[in-house]
C-alpha positions as CSV (number, residue, x, y, z in Angstrom):
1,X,35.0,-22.6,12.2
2,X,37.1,-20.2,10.4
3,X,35.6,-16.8,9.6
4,X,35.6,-14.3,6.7
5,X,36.3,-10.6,6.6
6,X,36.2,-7.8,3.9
7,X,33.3,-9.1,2.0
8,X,30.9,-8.2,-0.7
9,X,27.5,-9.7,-0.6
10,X,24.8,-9.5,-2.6
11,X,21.6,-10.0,-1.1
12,X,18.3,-10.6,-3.6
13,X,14.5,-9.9,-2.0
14,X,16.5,-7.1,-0.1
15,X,13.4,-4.8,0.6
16,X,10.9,-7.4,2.1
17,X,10.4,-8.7,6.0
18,X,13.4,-11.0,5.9
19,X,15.8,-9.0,3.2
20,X,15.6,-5.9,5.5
21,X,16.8,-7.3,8.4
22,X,19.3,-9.4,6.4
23,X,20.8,-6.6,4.8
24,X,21.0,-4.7,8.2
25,X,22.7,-7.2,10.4
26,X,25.1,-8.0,7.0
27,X,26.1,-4.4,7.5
28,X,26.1,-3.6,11.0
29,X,29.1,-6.4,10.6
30,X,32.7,-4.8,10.5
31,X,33.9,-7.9,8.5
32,X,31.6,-6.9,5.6
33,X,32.9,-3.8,4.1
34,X,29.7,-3.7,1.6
35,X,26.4,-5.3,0.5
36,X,24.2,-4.9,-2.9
37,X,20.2,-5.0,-1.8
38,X,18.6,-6.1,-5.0
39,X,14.7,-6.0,-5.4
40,X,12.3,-4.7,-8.4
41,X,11.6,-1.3,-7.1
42,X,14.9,0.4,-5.7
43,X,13.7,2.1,-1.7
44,X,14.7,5.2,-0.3
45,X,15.5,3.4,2.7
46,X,19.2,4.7,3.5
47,X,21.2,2.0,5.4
48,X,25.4,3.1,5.6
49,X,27.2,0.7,3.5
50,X,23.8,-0.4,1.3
51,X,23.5,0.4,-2.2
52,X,20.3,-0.5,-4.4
53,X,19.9,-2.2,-7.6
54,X,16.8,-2.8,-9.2
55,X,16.1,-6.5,-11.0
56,X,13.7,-8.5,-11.8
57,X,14.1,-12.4,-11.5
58,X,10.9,-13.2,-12.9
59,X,12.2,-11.6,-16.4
60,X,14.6,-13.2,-18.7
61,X,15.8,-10.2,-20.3
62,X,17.5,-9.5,-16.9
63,X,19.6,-12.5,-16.8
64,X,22.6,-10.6,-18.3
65,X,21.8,-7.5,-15.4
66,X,21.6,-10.5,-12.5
67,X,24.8,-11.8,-13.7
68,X,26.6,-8.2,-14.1
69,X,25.1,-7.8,-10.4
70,X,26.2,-10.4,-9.0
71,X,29.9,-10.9,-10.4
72,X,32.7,-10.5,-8.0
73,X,30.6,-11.3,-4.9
74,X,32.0,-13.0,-2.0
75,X,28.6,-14.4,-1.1
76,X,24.9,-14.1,-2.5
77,X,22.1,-14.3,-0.1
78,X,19.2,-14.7,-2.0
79,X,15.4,-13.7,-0.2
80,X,13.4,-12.8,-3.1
81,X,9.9,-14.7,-3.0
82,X,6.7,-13.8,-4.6
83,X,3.2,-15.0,-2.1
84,X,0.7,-13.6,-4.3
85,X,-1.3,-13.8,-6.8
86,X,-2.5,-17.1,-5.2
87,X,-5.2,-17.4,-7.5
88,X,-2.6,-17.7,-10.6
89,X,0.2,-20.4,-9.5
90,X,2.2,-19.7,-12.5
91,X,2.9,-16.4,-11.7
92,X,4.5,-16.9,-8.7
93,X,6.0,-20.4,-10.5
94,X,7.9,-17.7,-12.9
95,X,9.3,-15.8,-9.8
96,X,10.2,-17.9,-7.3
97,X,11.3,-21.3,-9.4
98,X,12.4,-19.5,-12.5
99,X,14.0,-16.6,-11.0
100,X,15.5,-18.7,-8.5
101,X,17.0,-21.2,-11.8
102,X,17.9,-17.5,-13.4
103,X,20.0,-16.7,-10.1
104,X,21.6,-19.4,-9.6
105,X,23.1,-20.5,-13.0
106,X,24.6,-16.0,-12.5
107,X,26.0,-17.3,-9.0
108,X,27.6,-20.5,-10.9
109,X,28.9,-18.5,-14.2
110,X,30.5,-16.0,-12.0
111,X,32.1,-18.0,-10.0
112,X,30.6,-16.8,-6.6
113,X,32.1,-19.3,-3.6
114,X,28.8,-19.0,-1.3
115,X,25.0,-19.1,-1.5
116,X,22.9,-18.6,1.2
117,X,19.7,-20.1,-0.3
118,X,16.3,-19.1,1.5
119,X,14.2,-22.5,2.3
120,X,11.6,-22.6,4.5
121,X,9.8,-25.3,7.0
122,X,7.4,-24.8,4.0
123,X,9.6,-27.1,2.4
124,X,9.3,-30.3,4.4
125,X,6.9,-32.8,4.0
126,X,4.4,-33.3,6.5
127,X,5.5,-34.7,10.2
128,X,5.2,-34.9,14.0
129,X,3.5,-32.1,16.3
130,X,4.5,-33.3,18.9
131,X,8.2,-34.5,20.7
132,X,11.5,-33.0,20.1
133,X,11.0,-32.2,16.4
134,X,12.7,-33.2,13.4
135,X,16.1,-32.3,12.3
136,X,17.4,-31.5,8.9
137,X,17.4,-35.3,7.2
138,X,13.3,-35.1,7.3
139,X,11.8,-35.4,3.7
140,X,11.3,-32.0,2.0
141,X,8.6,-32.5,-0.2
142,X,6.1,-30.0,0.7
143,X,2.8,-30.4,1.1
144,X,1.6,-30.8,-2.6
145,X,-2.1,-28.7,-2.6
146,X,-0.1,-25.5,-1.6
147,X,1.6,-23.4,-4.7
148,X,4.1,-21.9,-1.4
149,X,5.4,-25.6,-0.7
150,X,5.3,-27.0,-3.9
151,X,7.6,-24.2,-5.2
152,X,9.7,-24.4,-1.8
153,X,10.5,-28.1,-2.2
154,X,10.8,-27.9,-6.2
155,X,13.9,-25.8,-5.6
156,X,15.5,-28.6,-2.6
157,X,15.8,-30.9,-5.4
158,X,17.4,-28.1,-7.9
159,X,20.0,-27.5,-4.9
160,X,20.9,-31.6,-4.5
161,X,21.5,-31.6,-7.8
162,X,23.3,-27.8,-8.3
163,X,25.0,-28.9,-5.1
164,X,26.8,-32.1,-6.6
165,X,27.3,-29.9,-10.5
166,X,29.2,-27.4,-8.3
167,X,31.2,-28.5,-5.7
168,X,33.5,-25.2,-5.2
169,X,30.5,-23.4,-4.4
170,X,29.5,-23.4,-0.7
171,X,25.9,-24.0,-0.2
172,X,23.1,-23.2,2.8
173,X,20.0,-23.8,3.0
174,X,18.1,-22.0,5.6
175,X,14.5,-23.0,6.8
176,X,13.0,-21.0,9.6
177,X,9.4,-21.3,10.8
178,X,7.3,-18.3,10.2
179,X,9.3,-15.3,10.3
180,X,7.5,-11.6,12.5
181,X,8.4,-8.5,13.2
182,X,6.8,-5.2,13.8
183,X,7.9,-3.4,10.8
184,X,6.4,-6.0,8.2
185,X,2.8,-6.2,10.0
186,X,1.3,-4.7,7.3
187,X,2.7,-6.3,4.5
188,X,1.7,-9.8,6.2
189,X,-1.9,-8.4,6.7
190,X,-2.3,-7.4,3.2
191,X,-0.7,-11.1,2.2
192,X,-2.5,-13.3,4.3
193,X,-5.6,-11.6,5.8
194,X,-6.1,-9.1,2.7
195,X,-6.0,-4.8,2.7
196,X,-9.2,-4.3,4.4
197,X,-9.0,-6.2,7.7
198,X,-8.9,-3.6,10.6
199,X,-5.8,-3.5,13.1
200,X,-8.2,-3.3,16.0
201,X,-10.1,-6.4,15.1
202,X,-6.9,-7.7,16.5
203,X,-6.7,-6.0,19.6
204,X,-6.8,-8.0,23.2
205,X,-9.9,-8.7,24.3
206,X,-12.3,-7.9,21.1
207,X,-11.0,-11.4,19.3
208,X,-14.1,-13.5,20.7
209,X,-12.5,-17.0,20.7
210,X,-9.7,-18.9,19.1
211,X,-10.1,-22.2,17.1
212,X,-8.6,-25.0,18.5
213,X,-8.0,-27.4,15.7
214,X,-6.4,-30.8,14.8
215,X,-2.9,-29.8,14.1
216,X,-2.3,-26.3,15.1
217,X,0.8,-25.9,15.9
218,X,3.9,-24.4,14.9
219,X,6.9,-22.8,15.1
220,X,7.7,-18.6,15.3
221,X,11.0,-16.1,14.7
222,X,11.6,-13.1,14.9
223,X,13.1,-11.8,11.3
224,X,16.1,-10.1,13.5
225,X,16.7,-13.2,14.8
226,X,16.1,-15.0,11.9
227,X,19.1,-12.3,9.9
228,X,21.5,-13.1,12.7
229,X,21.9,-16.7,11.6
230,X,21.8,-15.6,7.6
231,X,25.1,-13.2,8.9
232,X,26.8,-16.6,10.5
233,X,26.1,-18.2,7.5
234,X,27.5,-16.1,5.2
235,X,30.9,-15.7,7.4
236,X,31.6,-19.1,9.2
237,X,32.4,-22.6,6.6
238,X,29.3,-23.6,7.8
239,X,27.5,-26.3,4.9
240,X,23.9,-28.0,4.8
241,X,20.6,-27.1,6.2
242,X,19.9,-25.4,8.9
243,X,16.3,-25.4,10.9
244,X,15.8,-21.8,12.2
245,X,12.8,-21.7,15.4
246,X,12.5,-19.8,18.6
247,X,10.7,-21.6,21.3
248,X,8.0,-21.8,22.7
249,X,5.7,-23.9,20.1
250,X,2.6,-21.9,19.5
251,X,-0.7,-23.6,19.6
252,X,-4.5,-22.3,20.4
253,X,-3.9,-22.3,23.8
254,X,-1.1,-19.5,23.8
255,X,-2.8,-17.8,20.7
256,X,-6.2,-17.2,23.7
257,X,-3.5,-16.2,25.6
258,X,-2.2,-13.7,23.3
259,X,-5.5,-12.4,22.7
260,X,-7.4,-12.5,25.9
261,X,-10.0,-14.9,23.8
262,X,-11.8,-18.2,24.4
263,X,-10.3,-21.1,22.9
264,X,-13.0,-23.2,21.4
265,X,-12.6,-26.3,20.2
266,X,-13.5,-26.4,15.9
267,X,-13.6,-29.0,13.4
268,X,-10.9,-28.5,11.0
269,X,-13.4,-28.6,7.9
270,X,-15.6,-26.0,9.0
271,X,-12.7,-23.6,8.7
272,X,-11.7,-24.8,5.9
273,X,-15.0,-24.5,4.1
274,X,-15.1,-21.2,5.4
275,X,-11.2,-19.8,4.1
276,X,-12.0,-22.0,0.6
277,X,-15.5,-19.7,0.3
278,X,-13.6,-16.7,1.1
279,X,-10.9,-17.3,-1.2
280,X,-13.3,-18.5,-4.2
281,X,-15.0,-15.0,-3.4
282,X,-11.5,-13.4,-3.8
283,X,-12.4,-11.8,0.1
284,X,-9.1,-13.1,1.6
285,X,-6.0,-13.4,-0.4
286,X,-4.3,-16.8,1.5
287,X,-5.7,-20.1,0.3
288,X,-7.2,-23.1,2.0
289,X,-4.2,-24.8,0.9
290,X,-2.2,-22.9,2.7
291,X,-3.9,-23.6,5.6
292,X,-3.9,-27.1,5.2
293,X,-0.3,-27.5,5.2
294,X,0.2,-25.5,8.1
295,X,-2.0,-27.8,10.1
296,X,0.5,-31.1,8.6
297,X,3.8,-29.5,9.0
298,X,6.0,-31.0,11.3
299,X,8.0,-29.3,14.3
300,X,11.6,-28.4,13.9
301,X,14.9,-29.1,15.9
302,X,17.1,-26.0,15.5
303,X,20.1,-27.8,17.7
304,X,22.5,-27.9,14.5
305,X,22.0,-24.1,13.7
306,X,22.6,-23.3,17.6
307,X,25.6,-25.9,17.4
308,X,27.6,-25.1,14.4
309,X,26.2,-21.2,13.1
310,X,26.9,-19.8,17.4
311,X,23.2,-18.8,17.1
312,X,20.6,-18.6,19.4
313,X,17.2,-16.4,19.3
314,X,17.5,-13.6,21.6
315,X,13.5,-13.0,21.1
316,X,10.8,-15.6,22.5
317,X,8.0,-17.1,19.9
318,X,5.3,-15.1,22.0
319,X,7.2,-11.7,22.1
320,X,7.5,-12.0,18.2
321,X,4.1,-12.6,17.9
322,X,3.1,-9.7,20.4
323,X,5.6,-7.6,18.3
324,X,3.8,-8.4,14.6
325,X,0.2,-7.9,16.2
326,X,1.3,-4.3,17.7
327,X,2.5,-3.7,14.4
328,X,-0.9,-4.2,12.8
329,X,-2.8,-2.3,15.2
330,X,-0.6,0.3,14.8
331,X,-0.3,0.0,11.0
332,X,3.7,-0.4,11.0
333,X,6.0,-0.4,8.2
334,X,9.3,0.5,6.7
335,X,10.2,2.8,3.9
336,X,10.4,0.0,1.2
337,X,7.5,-1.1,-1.5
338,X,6.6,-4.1,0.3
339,X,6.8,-3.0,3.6
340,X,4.9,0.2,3.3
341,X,3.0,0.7,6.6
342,X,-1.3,1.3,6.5
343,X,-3.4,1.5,9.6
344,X,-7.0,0.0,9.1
345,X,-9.8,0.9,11.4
C-alpha cells in the first residue's frame, strides 16, 4: 500500500487512555509534520508538534468551532467517548452518538479525505469463546442491555450508511478489545471500580480468589499498541474494519495467575446480583449490563489488521494487564483531566 507524508491530523478524545497514545505515536511519525489534540479541557501535557484545542461534541453551539477545527485536515482520528454517568444513558447518548453525528457531518462539509473512526469489540453482537475467533463480517449489533454497546453499534450503522453518502472519504473502523496501560490506571479505576477502591486491594497475593464464570473471557491491548495500528491507518489506503487483540485470551485461570489467587468456580447470577446491588446503591460506577455483555462477546481474529495495516502487538495480553494493575497500586497517571493519577490505600 501506498503511504502518505506531510500530514495534518486532527485527533478528537485526544487527552484520554487511547487519544494520548494516538496522538504520540501520530507525532513521533516524520511523515506527519503536525497533529490538533482536541478534548473539552485543553492539558498541559507538552508533546513537540501537538497543539490543543478545546471542544465540546456533546454541544451544538460548537458545531461551527468542530468544523473551523477540523477544516483542512488530511485525516481526523476521532477517540472521544464518554463512559459515565451510567446511571443517565442520555447523557452519554448526547456525547458519544450526537457528537459523533456533529463530527462527522464537519469531516464531510470540509471535505476531509480520511476518518479513522474509533469502534470497539463493544460493538459486535454476541459470539463464540472459543476457536479461532471471528473476523470483521460478524454482526455488530451490540449487546442491547448495555448503554456502551448500544451507542457503539448505533454509530456502525451511521458509518454504512455515511460510508455509501460519501464515497471520496476514506473510512476505518477500528475495534480493539479492551485497551491498558499504566498511565490510565486510575482513570479505569475511577470508571469501572469507582474513586475509593484501594490500589493495594489489588496487590498479588491479598486478592483471595477469582470467579470463574460462564463466559469469561476476552481479549487485551496495550493502548501503545493499540495507537500503532491507528498511525497505519491513517497513512497506508487501508479501508474497512479492522479487529485489534494481543494474544493470549485472558480467562480466570490466567486472571489467578496474575494475582496469586484461587480460582473458584461462581455462578454467573450471584455476581450479577451482587454488581446490580452495588450499582442500584450508586457503590460502583460500572453496570450489571456491562458485565453481561462482556461475558457474551465473542473473540476476535486480528489477521486482517496484521495483514494489510503491517501491525503486530509488540506487548502480550498478560504484560498489559500486569502494566494497568502496577499502575493502580501505584496510583499512575498522566498530566491530562482524565488521566489524572490518585493512589488509594
Amino acid at each position: 500500500m501506498s503511504e502518505k507524508t506531510g500530514l495534518r491530523v486532527v485527533v478528537t478524545g485526544a487527552t484520554g487512555n487511547v487519544g494520548t497514545s494516538v496522538v504520540r505515536a501520530l507525532a513521533g511519525d516524520p511523515r506527519v509534520d503536525s497533529v490538533l489534540g482536541l478534548a473539552r479541557r485543553v492539558p498541559e501535557l507538552e508533546i513537540s508538534r501537538v497543539t490543543w484545542a478545546s471542544v465540546d461534541l456533546s454541544r451544538g453551539d460548537d458545531a461551527y468551532e468542530l468544523g473551523r477545527l477540523v477544516d483542512g485536515a488530511d485525516a481526523v482520528v476521532h477517540l472521544a467517548w464518554q463512559f459515565q454517568p451510567t446511571h443517565d444513558p442520555v447523557v452519554t447518548w448526547q456525547t458519544n452518538v450526537l457528537g459523533s453525528l456533529r463530527l462527522f457531518d464537519a469531516v464531510a462539509a470540509a471535505r476531509v479525505p480520511v476518518l479513522v473512526h474509533a469502534s470497539s469489540v463493544g460493538a459486535y453482537s454476541p459470539g463464540p469463546k472459543t476457536g479461532r475467533g471471528v473476523d470483521e463480517s460478524w454482526p455488530t449489533h451490540g449487546w442491547p442491555g448495555a448503554a456502551y454497546c448500544r451507542e457503539k453499534a448505533y454509530l456502525e450503522r451511521v458509518l454504512d450508511t455515511y460510508e455509501r453518502e460519501h464515497p471520496g472519504i476514506r473510512l476505518v473502523r477500528m475495534r480493539p478489545g479492551f485497551l491498558f496501560k499504566e498511565e490510565a490506571a486510575s482513570e479505569q479505576r475511577r470508571i469501572f471500580a469507582g474513586r475509593f477502591l484501594p490500589g493495594p486491594v489489588i496487590r498479588p497475593g491479598v486478592v483471595p480468589f477469582v470467579p470463574d464464570l460462564d463466559g469469561l473471557r476476552f481479549q487485551v491491548l496495550h493502548t501503545d499498541d493499540a495507537a500503532r495500528a491507528y498511525l497505519h491507518a491513517v497513512l497506508l489506503d487501508a479501508h474497512g474494519a479492522f479487529n485489534l487483540a494481543a494474544d493470549p485470551v485472558i480467562d480466570a485461570q490466567r486472571l489467578g495467575e496474575l494475582l496469586r489467587a484461587r480460582v473458584v468456580r461462581v455462578p454467573r447470577a450471584a455476581v450479577h446480583a451482587a454488581l446490580s446491588a452495588a450499582w442500584g446503591l450508586r457503590l460502583a460506577p460500572a453496570s450489571p449490563q456491562l458485565f453481561d455483555a462482556v461475558l457474551r462477546l465473542p473473540l476476535m481474529d486480528a489477521a486482517r489488521a496484521r495483514q494489510e495495516l503491517d501491525w503486530e502487538p509488540r506487548v502480550s495480553a498478560t504484560e498489559a494487564i500486569e502494566e494497568f494493575l502496577r499502575g493502580v497500586r501505584q496510583g499512575s497517571g498522566e498530566a491530562t483531566a482524565p488521566l489524572a493519577g490518585h493512589r488509594i490505600g
